[in-house]
Structures are given as structure tokens and as C-alpha cells.
N, C-alpha and C positions, 0 to 999 in steps of 0.2 A: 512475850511479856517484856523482855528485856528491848527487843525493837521499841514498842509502845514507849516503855520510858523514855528511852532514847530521841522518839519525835515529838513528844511530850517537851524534853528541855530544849531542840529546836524550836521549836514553837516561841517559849518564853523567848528564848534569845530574838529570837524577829520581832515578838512584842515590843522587849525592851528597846530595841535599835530605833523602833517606828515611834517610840516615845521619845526617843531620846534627839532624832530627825523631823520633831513637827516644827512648823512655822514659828508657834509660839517660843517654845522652849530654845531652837536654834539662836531665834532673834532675840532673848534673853543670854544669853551667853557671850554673843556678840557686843552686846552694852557691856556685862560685867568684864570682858575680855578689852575694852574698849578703856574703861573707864581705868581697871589696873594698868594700863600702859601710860596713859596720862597721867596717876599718880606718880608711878616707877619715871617716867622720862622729868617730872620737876622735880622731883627729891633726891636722884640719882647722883646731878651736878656736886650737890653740898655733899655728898658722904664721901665721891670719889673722888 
């Protein structure tokens, strides 16, 4: 019983990973990751 549960939340976890590893969602991250670095690198100059 307590095995089962246990492969049970492995499970979820490789779900979650594979979700979290698809093409689309990677390549959406990479823009938002993309786009805060260009704001952070022109607004940076003026604060510091």
C-alpha cells in the first residue's frame, strides 16, 4: 500500500517535469527569461 503511494507521487513528479520540459512551455520561458534581461540591462544603468 504504502509502495503504491510512493510510485503513485513518482509518477506525478515525471509528469510534472515532462510538462514542465515540453517545446512549448521551454520556449515560452526562454522569451520571458529573455525579455526580463533586456528590461533589467536598460534600467539598471539609471538606478546604479
Amino acid at each position: 500500500m504504502i509502495f503504491k503511494m510512493e510510485k503513485e507521487k513518482k509518477r506525478d513528479i515525471k509528469r510534472s517535469i515532462k510538462r514542465i520540459f515540453r517545446k512549448e512551455n521551454l520556449l515560452k520561458s526562454v522569451v520571458v527569461f529573455a525579455t526580463l534581461a533586456l528590461i533589467l540591462a536598460s534600467i539598471l544603468p539609471y538606478i546604479l
